[in-house]
Each structure stands twice: as C-alpha cells, then as structure tokens.
VMD Tcl script that draws the C-alpha trace (Angstrom):
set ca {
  {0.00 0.00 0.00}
  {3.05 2.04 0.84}
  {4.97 1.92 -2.64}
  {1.38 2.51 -4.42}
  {0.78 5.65 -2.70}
  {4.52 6.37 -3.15}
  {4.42 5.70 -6.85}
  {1.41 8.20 -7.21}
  {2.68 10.66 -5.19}
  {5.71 10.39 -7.66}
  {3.39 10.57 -10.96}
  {1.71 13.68 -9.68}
  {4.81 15.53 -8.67}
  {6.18 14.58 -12.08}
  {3.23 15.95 -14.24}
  {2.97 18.78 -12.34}
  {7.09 19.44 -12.89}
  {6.56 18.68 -16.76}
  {4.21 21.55 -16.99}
  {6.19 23.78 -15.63}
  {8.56 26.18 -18.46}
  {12.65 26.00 -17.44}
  {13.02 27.84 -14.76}
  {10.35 30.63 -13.80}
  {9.79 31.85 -16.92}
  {6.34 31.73 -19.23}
  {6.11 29.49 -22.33}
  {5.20 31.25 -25.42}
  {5.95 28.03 -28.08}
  {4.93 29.97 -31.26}
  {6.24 31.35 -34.38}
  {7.39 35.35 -34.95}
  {9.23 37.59 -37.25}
  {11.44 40.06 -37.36}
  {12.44 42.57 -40.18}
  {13.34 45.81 -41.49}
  {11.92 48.20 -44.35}
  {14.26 48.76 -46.59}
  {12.93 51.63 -47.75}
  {12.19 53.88 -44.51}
  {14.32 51.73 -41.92}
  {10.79 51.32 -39.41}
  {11.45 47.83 -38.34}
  {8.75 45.57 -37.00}
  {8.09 42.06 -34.90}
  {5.30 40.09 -35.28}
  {4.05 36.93 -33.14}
  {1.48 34.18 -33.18}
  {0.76 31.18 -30.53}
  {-1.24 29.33 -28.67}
  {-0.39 31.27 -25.46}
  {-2.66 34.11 -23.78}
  {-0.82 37.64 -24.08}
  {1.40 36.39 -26.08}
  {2.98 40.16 -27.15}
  {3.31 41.30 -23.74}
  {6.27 38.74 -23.48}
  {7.45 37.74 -27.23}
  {7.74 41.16 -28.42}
  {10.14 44.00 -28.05}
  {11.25 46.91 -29.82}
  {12.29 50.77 -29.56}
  {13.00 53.09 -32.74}
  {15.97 53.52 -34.05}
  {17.48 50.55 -31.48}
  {16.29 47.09 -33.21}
  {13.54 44.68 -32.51}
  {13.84 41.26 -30.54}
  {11.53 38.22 -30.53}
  {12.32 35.45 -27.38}
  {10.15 32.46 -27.37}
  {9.50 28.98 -26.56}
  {10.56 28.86 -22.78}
  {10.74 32.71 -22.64}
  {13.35 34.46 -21.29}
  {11.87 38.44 -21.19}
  {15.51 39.46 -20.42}
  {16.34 38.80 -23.91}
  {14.20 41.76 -24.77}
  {14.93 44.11 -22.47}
  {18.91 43.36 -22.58}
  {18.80 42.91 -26.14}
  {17.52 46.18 -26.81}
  {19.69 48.06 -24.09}
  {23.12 46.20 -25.82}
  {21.70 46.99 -29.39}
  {21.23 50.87 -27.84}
  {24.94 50.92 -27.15}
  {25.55 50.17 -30.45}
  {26.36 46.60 -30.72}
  {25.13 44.34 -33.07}
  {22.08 42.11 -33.52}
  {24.28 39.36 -34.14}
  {27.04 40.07 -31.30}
  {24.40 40.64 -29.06}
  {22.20 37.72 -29.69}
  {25.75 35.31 -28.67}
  {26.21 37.26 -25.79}
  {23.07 36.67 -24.51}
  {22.66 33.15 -25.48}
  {26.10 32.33 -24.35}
  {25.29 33.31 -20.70}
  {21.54 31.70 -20.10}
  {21.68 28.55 -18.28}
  {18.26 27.59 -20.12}
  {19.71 28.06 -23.78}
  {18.86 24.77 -25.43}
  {15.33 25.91 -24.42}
  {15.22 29.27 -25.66}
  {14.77 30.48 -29.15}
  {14.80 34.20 -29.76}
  {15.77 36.54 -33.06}
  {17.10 40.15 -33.14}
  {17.45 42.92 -36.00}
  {19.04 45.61 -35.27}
  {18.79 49.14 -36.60}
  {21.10 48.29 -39.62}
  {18.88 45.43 -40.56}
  {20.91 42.67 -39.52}
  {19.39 40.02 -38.28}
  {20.20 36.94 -35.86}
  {18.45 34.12 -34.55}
  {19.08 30.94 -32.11}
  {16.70 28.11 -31.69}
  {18.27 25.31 -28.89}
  {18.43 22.19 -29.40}
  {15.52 21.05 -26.58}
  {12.76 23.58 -28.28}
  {9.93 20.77 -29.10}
  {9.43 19.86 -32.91}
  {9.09 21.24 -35.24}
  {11.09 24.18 -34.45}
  {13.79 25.98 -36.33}
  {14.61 29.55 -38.08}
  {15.61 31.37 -41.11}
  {17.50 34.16 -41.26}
  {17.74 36.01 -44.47}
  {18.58 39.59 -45.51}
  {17.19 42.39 -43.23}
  {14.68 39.95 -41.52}
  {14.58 36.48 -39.94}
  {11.49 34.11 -39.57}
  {11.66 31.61 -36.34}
  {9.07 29.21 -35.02}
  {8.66 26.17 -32.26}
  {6.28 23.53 -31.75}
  {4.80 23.34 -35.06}
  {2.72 20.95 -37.08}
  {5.71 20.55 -39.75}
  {8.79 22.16 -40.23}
  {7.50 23.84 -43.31}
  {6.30 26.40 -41.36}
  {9.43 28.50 -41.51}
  {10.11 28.20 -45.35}
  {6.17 29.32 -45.77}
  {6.66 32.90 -44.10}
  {9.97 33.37 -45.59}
  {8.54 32.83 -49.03}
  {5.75 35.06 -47.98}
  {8.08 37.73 -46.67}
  {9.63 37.83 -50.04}
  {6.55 37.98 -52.01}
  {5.47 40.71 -50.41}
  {8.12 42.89 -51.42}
  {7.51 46.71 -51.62}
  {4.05 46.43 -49.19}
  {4.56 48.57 -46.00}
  {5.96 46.38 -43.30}
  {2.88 45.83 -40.96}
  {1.59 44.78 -43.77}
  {4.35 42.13 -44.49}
  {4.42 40.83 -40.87}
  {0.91 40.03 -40.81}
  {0.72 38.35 -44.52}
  {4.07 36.40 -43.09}
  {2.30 35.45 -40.04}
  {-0.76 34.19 -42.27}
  {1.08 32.18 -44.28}
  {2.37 30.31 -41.13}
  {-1.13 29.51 -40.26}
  {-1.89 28.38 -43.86}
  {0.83 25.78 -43.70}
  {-0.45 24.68 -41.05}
  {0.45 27.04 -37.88}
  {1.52 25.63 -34.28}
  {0.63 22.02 -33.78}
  {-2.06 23.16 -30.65}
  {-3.94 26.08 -32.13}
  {-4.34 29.45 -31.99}
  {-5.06 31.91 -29.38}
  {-3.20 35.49 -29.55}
  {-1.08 37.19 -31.53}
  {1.03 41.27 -31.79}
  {2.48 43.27 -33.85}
  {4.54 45.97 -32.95}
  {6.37 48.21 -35.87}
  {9.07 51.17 -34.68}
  {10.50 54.09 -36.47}
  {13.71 54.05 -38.34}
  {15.11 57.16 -35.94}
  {14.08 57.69 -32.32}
  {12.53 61.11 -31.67}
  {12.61 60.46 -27.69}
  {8.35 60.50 -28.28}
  {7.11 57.21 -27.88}
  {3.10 58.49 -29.27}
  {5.40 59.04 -32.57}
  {7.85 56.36 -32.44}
  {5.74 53.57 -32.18}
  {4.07 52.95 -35.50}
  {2.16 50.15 -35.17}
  {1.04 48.46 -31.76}
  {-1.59 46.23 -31.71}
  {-2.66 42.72 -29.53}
  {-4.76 40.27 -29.53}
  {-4.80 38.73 -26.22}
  {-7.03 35.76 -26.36}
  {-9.22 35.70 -29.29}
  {-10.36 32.51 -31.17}
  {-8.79 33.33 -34.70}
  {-5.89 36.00 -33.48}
  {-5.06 36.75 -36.80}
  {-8.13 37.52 -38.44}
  {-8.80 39.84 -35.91}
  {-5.12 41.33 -36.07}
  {-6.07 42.17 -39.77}
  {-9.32 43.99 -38.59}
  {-7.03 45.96 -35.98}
  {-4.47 46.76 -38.44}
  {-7.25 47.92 -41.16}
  {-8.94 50.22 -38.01}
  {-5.36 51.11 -37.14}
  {-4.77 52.67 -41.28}
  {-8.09 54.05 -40.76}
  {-7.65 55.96 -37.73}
  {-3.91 57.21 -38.93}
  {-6.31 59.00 -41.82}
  {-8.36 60.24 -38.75}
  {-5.67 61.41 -36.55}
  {-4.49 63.56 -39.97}
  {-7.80 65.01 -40.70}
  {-7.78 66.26 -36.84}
  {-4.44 67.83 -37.77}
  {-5.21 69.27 -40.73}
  {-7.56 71.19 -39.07}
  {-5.78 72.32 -36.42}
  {-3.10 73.23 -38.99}
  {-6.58 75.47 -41.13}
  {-6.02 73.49 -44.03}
  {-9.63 72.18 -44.64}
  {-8.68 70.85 -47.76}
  {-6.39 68.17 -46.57}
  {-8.57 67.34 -43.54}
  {-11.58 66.44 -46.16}
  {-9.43 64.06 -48.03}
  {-7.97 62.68 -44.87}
  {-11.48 61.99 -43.35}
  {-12.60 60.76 -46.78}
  {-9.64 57.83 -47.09}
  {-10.93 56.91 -43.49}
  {-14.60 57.05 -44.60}
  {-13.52 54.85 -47.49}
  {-12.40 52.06 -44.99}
  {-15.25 52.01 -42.97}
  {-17.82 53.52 -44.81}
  {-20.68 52.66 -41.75}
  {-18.54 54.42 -39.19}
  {-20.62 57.09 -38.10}
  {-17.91 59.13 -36.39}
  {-15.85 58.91 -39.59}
  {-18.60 59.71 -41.94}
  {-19.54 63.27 -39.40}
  {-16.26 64.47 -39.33}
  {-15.78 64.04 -43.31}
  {-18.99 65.59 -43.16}
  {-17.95 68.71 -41.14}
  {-14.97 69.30 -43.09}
  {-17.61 69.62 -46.29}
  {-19.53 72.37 -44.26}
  {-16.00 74.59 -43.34}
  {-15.12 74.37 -47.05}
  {-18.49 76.21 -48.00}
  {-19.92 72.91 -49.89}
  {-23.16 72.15 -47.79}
  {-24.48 70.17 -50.62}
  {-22.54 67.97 -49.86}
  {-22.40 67.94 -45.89}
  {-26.03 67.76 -45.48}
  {-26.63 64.25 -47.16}
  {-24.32 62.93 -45.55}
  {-24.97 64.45 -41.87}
  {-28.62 63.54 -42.16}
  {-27.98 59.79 -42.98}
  {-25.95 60.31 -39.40}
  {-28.47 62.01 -37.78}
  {-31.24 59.62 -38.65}
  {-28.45 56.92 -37.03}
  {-27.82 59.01 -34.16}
  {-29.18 61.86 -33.32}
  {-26.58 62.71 -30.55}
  {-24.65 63.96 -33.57}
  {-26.98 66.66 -34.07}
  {-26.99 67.40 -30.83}
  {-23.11 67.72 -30.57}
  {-22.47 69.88 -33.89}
  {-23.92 73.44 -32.64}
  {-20.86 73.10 -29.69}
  {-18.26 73.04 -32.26}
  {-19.16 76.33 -32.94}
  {-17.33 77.71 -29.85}
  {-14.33 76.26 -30.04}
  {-13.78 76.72 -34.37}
  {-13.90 73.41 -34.81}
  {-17.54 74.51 -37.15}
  {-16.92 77.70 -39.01}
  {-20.16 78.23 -41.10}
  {-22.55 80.90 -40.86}
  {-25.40 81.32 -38.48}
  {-28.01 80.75 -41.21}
  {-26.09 77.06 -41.98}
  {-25.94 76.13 -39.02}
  {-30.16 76.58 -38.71}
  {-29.93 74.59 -41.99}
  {-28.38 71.81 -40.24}
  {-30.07 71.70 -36.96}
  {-33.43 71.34 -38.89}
  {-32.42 68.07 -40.63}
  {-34.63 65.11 -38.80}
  {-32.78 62.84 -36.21}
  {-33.67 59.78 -34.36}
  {-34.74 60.76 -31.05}
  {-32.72 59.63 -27.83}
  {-33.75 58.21 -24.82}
  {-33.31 59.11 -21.84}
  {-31.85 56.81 -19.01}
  {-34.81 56.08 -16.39}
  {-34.95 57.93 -13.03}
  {-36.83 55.88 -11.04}
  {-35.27 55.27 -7.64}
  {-34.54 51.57 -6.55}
  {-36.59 50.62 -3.69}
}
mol new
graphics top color blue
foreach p $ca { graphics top sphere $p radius 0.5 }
foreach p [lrange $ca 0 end-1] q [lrange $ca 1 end] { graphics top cylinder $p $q radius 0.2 }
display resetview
C-alpha cells in the first residue's frame, strides 16, 4: 500500500514538474518575425501562438534601437537586454551570442534580433519541441517552435519575399498568415502582436511607435489582427484630418477623413467628421446628405455639432448652421430615473 501511494505521489509531482517552463519563466511556443523596411528603416516584430498575451512577453522593440523576438521557454531578459546592448551600439548578431552564451536555459530558448542596420540573428536550442527551427535572411529572420511541420518556416519566408515593396505591418501580418496556412503551431491558436518602430528615435514614444496592436485571447488571433491593423490605417487618416484642421487646411482634412470614410464607410464618427470638413469648405451640398444619414443613425450627432461652434472646430454661418439643426434625427432616450426601492 506504501509503494502505491509512493508511486502516485511520484506521478503527480512529475506531471505537475513537466508543466512547468525551465526555470520561472512563461512558455510562449509559437512562431514570430522580425524585419526591417528597406525603404524607410521602421522595423517591426510580429508573433502568433497558442499562449494568452502572447505580445506582452514575445515582443520587443524601440526606434531607431532594433527589434527582438524570445520564445519557446521565454526568457523576457532577452528583450529588455537585447535592446539596451543593441542601444549601445552593438550588433544584432554580437548581441544575440552574448546573450545566449550566458543563459543557463539556452537549449530551451529560441529568440531573433534585427538591429537598426537590418541585420538580423536568430538561435533556436536544441531542446525547443518539434518542429522548431529559423531562417535568417537579408534584413529579416522568420523563427518558429512547436509546429505541425517544419515547413512552417520556409512558408513565411517565401511570404516575406513575395510581399516585397508592401509597408511592413503589412508584411508581418501576410508572413504570419502564411504560417497559419501551412499549417500554424501544432495546438492552435489563441493570440497574436504586432509591434512596428520608427527608423530614428525622436525620444516620443506616441510618434515612435508605428504600429502596436494585440490580440490577447481571441479565437482566430489573426483575423482579428487584420481587422485591428485595417482600423489602425483608418484611424492614422483620422488622426491627420484632426491635424489638418488644427493646422486650417480644410482641404487636406476632407481628403484625410474621406480615405478613413472609405475604410469604414458605416462608421458614423468617420462619416460626421468628413462631413464637417464639407460644411467649413463652404460645400453644404454635400455635408447635409451625408450628416442627415448620421443624424437619422444618431441623433446625438446633431446634438453635438452646434458646440463646435465655440471652439472653431464649425466655421459656417449662423443661417447654416439653422440649416443643419433642422435636418430630422432619431430621437434619444433618456436613461430612467426611477429610484430603486
């Protein structure tokens, strides 16, 4: 009775250990990339696996520094040293060996760097689970563990070339799709980042950081990255409008609002500001269509557009303004006031 309560003691303690990652670190087994635009040196990493959060760990990356992806049985301190050794103007390559040559856990690890030259580096040990391996090729390198086949790898780096003269976010994510396609990480799917960083760094991270988006825990990661990343182009269109207009230059700000408009065409918000624009550059006949197919949406819009008045952001005259207000709009409702008893 003894040894059988001995020998499951021992089972339990053992399954328990084999779920645990080397050390204290997270597991993040998962394919990435890592690569540089030739073109305007932004440089960008971009992750998928069957791991929650997988970005907050994978990913790193500052402007005008490098990028770094560490995976499998994560060490984070990749990334953060990584980036700090890059900063001090060492290589990708000499400081990948550095790092590598120092962790204990190394035949676990697998991690790739690019640094602000576009070289790139990459180490996958020898105990990251099959199929795992990398490719490192000019100005980018594609790694991935624990796949369904080890054409995984040759799939994005084909992909990465074929998409040759796309903007990078653009690249990562078609790279990261064509992972999937060949059949992905041998468990799933679950979240997935990209993160894409200026070729200079301004000391402003709002500017610096070009592209930052996650998908924590979503059941097709990358389908919903694309979404993200089309809101993301849409929104960039936005923010320039908004500046435009702060800048006076209504002009710009109409065909700003009207690229964003064209991406989401039922986006209320995008369609009113597009239509505003319209108004300041004296062509109502074209505003008011468009702000009454809003109003009938919404009619908080209406309510909102005689307070833009007071700040400039609505520059039309008084009589225009009338013109507007008396377009039709949905009524809203009013939250109930009835106490709770």
């Amino acid at each position: 009775m003894r040894n059988s309560l001995l020998i499951l003691l021992w089972c339990i303690t053992n399954s328990l250990l084999a779920q645990r990652p080397y050390g204290k670190e997270p597991l993040a087994h998962t394919y990435s990339i890592v690569a540089i635009d030739p073109e305007t040196g932004d440089m960008g990493v971009a992750v998928q696996s069957h791991w929650f959060a997988t970005g907050t760990t994978v990913i790193w990356g500052e402007a005008g520094v490098g990028v770094v992806a560490t995976q499998s049985f994560i060490n984070p301190a990749i990334g953060q040293d990584g980036l700090a050794l890059m900063r001090e103007g060492m290589s990708a390559e000499e400081v990948l060996a550095r790092l590598i040559a120092s962790d204990a856990g190394r035949e676990f690890r697998q991690a790739a760097m690019l640094d602000a030259h576009g070289q790139a580096a990459a180490f996958t040990g020898s105990r990251c689970i099959e199929a795992a391996g990398h490719i490192v090729g000019n100005g980018f390198s594609v790694q991935a563990n624990l796949m369904a086949s080890d054409a995984i790898w040759p799939a994005m780096e084909a992909a990465f070339y074929q998409s040759k003269g796309l903007p990078l976010a653009e690249r990562l994510l078609r790279t990261l799709e064509a992972a999937e396609l060949a059949g992905g990480d041998i468990r799933g799917k679950q979240s997935a980042a990209l993160l894409v960083v200026a070729a200079k760094n301004t000391g402003q991270p709002w500017v610096d950081r070009k592209v930052d988006l996650r998908i924590d825990d979503h059941p097709a990661p990358l389908t919903e990255l694309r979404r993200l990343l089309r809101v993301h182009q849409a929104y960039g269109f936005m923010n320039a409008g908004d500046l435009a207009v702060e800048n006076g230059d209504i002009q710009q700000a109409m065909a700003s609002y009207g690229a964003a408009e064209a991406l989401f065409p039922d986006n209320l918000e995008m369609k009113y500001w597009h239509a505003i624009a319209l108004a300041n550059a004296g062509r109502m006949s074209e505003a008011l269509p468009l702000l009454a197919a809003i109003f009938k949406k919404d009619g908080n819009w209406k309510t909102l557009t005689p307070r833009l008045t007071k700040n400039g952001l609505l520059t039309i005259s008084a009589s225009d303004l009338q013109t507007i207000l008396q377009l039709r709009a949905r009524k809203t409702t009013k939250p109930s006031t009835q106490k709770m008893r």
